[in-house]
N, C-alpha and C positions, 0 to 999 in steps of 0.2 A: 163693556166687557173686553179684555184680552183678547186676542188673536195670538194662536203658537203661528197660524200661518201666514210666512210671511207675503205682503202684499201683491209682489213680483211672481209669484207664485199661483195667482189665480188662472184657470182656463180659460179660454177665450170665451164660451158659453157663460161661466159666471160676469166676466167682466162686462158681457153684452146687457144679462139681467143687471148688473148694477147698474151701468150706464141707460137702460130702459127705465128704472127706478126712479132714478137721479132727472133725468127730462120730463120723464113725468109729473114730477114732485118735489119742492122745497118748503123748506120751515124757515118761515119770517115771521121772528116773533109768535105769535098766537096764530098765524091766519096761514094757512096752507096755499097754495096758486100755483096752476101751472106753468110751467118751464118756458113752453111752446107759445104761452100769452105774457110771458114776462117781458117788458122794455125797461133797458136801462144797466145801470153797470151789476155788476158780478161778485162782490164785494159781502153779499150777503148771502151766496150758493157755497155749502159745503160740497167737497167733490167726492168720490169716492175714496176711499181708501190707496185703493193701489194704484190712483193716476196721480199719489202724493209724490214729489222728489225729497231728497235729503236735502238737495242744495239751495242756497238762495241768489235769489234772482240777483243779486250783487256781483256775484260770479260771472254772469254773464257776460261782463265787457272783456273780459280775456278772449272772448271770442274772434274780438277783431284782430288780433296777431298771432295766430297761433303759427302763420307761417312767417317767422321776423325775414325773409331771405326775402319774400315779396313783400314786405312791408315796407324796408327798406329800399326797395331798388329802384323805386324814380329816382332818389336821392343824386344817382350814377348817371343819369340820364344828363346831356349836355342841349340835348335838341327839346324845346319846351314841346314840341306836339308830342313828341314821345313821349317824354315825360307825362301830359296828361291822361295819352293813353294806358302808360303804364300804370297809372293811377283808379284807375278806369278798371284795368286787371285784376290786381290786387282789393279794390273794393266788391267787385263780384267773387273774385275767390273766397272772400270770406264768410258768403252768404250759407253755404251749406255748414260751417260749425256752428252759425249763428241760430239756423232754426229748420237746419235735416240730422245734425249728431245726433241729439237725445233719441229721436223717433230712430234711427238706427241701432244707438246701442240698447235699447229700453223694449223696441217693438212700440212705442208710442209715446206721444210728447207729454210730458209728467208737471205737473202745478209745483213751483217753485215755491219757495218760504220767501214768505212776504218779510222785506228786512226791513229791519230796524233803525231808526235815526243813528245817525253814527257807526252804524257797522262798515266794517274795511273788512277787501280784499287785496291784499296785495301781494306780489309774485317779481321772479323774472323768470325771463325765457334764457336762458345759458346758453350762448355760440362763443365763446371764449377761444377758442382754439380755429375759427374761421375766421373771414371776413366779416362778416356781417356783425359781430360783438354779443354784447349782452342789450336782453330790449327789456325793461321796465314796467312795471303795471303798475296804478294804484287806484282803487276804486273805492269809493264812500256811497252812502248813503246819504244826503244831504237834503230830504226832504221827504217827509214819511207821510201827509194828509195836507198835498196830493202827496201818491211816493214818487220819489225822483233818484236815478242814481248818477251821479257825475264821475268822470272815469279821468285818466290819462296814461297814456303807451310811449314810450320814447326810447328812442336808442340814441344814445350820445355818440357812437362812434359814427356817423352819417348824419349825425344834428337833425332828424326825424321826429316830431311830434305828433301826436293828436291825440285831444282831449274833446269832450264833449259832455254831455246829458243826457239822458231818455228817463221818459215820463208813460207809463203804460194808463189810454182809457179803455179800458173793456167794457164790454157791452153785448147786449142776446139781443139779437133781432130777427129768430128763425134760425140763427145759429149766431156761434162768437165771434168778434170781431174783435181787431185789438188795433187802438189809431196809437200809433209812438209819436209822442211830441217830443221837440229836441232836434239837437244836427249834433253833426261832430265838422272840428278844423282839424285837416292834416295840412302838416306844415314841414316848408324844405328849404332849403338852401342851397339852388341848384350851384353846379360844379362851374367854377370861375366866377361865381358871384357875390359879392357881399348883402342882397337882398334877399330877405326871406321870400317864399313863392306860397299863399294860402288856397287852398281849396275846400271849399264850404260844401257839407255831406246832408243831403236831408235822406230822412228814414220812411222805407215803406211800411204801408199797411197790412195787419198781417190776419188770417182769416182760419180757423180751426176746422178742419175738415176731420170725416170718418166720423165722428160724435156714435153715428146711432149703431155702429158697429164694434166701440171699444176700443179702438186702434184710433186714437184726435192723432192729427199731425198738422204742421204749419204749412199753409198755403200764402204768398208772398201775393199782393193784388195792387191795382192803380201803378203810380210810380215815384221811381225816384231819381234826385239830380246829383252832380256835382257841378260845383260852377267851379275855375279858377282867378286866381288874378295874375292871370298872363293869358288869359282872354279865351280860353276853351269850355266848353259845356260839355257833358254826358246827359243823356237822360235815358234811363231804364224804366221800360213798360215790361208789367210782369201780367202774367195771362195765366200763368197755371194750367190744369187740365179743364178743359170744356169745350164749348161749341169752334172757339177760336183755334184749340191744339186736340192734340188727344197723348198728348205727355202733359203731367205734371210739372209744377216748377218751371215753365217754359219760360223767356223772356226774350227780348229782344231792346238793344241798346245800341245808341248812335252819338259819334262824337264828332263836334262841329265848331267852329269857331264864331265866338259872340258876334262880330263884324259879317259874317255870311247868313245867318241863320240854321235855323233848323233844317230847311228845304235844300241846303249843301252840305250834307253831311261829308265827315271824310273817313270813316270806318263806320263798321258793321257789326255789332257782335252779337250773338243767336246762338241757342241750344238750351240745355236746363242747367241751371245754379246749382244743383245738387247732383250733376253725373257729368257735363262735359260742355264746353261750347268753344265757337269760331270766331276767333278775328280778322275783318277780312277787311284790305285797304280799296275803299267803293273807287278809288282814281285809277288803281291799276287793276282791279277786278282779279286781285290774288289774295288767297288765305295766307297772313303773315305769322299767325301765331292760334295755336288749340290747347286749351287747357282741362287735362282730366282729372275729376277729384281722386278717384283712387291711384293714382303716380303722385299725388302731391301728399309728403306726408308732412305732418303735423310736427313742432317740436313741445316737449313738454314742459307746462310752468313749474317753476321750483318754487315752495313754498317750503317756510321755517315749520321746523316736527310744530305739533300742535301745545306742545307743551314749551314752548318759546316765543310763542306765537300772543301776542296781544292779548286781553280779555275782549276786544270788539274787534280782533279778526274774525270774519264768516266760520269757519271751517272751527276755532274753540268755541264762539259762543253756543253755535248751534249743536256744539255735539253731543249733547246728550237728545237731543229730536231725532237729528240723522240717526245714531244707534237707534231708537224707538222704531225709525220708519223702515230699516234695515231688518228689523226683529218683527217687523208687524205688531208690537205691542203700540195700541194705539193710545194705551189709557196712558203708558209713560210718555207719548208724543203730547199731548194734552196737557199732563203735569209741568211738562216741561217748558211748553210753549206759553203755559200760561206765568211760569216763575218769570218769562222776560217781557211778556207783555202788561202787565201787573205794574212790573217795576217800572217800563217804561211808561205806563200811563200816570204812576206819581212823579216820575220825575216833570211828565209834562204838567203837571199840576200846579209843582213848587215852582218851575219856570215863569208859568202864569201867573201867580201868586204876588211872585218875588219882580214884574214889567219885563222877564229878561227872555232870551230866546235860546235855546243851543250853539253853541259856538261848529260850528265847523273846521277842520281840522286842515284838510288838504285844501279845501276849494272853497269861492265868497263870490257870492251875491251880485251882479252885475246890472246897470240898468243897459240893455239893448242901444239906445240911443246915445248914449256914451262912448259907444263902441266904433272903433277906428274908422277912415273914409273904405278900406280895403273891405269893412266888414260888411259896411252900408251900402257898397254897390253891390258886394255879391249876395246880400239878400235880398235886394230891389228884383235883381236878375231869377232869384230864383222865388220870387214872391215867396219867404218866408212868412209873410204873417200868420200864415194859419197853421206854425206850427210852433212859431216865438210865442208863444202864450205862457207868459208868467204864471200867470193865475194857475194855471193846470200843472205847472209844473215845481211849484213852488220859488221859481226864479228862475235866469237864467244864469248858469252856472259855471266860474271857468278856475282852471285849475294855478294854486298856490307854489309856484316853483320855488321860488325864499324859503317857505314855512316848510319845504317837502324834503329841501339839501339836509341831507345829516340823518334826516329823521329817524326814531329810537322809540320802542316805547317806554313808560305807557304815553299813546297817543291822546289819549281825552284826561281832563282833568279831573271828571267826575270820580272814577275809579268804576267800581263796583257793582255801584248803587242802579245803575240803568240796566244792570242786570239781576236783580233777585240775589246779589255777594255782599256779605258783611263786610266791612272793611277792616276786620283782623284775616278772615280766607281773601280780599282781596290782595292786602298786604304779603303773604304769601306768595300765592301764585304772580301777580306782577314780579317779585324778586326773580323767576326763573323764566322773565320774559328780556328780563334789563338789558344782557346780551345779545339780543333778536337786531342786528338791524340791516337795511337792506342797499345803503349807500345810494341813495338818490342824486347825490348832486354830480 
């Protein structure tokens, strides 16, 4: 049945009976089981209604640059400890768009649209008129069962990369948990130098808190590294609110040089990801730098109007769901959701059929061991194996700079067809995408 009301809209009391419902109870197949005795992934719980988002989860990776000023600004740095401090900086600053915006602007973290093989996001962030220039985004889809999304961020005026992967396993075990498989490379070319400098990023784990009260939000838990190859470590312990803190979001981070150890740290940094923290140099026992999320403001990504925009960009293909889940008509989210999963499950059929696989677009397949001496000590260093898992990731993934220069759509060769469009409205709508393009090289 229809809802006039829309989702966003519910009270907190409705929201709590939904979410009481919702733990209590799911439909699997024929056989009904509780929530609370469930093990295993998530994949087969519908959620409620209004902890639906419009957006999908392919969006996400604009998250890491929403601030291009600090994204860029190891780049400036001539002193490599600074530099990897500064690195250090700007990967903690980016943790609150990453997973406190939505529970901020929403009042709660909302279930993403699960994307699609082949759906693109891509953007830039416009500083044209500063320093700092235009920064780049392009993000795909590149592996749907497992889902995987592979990204890349670059600003060319500071030769600034990073690209990477995340791979989401969710799971109930008395509550959600969500292990991200995947890293990301940020990469520089420090100032006087003709050698690129890599820093290899692994991802925390992230843990759903508030459940029985209707308000989920992301709680950050265990930890996470950065290694470089100019020989400095970071590693972030995240503690969140409990017996450890009594603020949320809390962590604590120490940066050190691969040749000293851990037990010589050379800074300090402490406070919550999501409201403020200190960096403090532990040799001279002075705060050299504080960073508050509400003084750091955000730049906005510029995306082509929707009607220029690709047929497997996020924001056209989805948009008749988004209207749905905006409208709280759930029956058109349904109709809608099912016109591109439909389509996508014949296409993966005739793929099988036919020995062949989906082409990927921006980003291709890499065997880990392949991968450079630079890339192989910094994951020795940071014992990545337990999160290079191909298997779960569907590969490991890096990004297509050649196939990326120029690019125009339409970006997939299929047209249409992976979406529920004829290829006479395909034919169409691509003509008023032909002009869209976003000058990546």
């Amino acid at each position: 049945m229809s809802s006039t009301t829309p989702p966003c809209s519910q009270s907190s009391d409705q929201k709590r009976r939904s979410w009481s419902s919702f733990l209590k109870m799911y439909s699997h197949g024929n056989d009904s089981q509780l929530v609370a005795t469930f093990k295993g992934e998530l994949s087969s719980l519908t959620a409620p209604p209004f902890i639906l988002s419009s957006t999908s989860l392919v969006e996400y990776s604009a998250y890491w640059a929403g601030q291009p000023a600090l994204f860029v600004q190891p780049a400036k740095e001539a002193d490599s400890e600074k530099r990897a401090l500064q690195v250090l900086k700007w990967f903690l600053s980016t943790l609150h768009q990453q997973y406190c915006s939505r529970s901020e602007k929403f009042g709660s973290e909302r279930k993403p649209l699960n994307p699609f093989l082949g759906e693109l996001f891509i953007g830039k962030w416009k500083n044209g008129d500063s320093d700092v220039g235009d920064t780049s985004l392009i993000s795909e889809q590149v592996s749907h069962h497992p889902p995987a999304t592979a990204f890349a961020i670059r600003n060319e005026n500071h030769g600034v990369q990073l690209q990477g992967y995340n791979a989401q396993k969710a799971s109930f075990l008395g509550r959600i948990q969500i292990q991200q498989i995947g890293h990301a490379l940020y990469t520089l070319t420090p100032p006087g130098s003709n050698e690129k400098e890599i820093y290899l990023i692994t991802l925390p784990r992230l843990r759903i808190k508030s459940l029985l009260y209707g308000t989920p939000f992301v709680e950050l838990e265990r930890k996470s590294m950065i290694a470089s190859s100019s020989g400095y470590i970071a590693e972030i312990d995240y503690s969140g609110k409990g017996w450890l803190s009594s603020k949320k979001n809390s962590f604590t981070a120490s940066l050190y040089e691969a040749s000293g150890g851990k037990k010589k740290p050379l800074y300090l940094v402490d406070g919550q990801w999501s409201d403020s923290f200190s960096i403090s140099n532990l040799r001279t026992k002075e705060v050299v730098d504080k960073y508050v999320v509400r003084d750091s403001k955000t730049t906005p990504l510029t995306l082509a109007p929707i009607e220029k925009q690709d047929l497997y960009e996020s924001r056209r293909a989805w948009s008749n769901v988004a209207a749905g889940i905006r409208q709280g008509d759930m029956d058109a989210v349904s109709r809608a959701k099912w016109c591109i999963e439909s389509a996508q499950r014949e296409l993966r059929r005739v793929e099988k059929a036919e020995g062949r696989e989906w082409e990927r677009r921006f980003f291709y397949r890499v065997d880990e061991k392949d991968e450079g001496p630079e890339f192989q000590y910094l994951s020795r260093v940071l014992d990545l194996s337990s999160t290079l898992d191909s298997e779960k990731s569907g590969g490991v993934w890096r990004f297509d700079a050649e196939r990326a220069a120029g690019a125009r759509p339409p970006y997939h060769k299929t047209g249409g067809k992976g979406l529920g469009i004829s290829d006479a409205e395909t034919s169409n709508l691509q003509n008023l995408a032909t002009g869209h393009t976003l000058n990546f090289d």
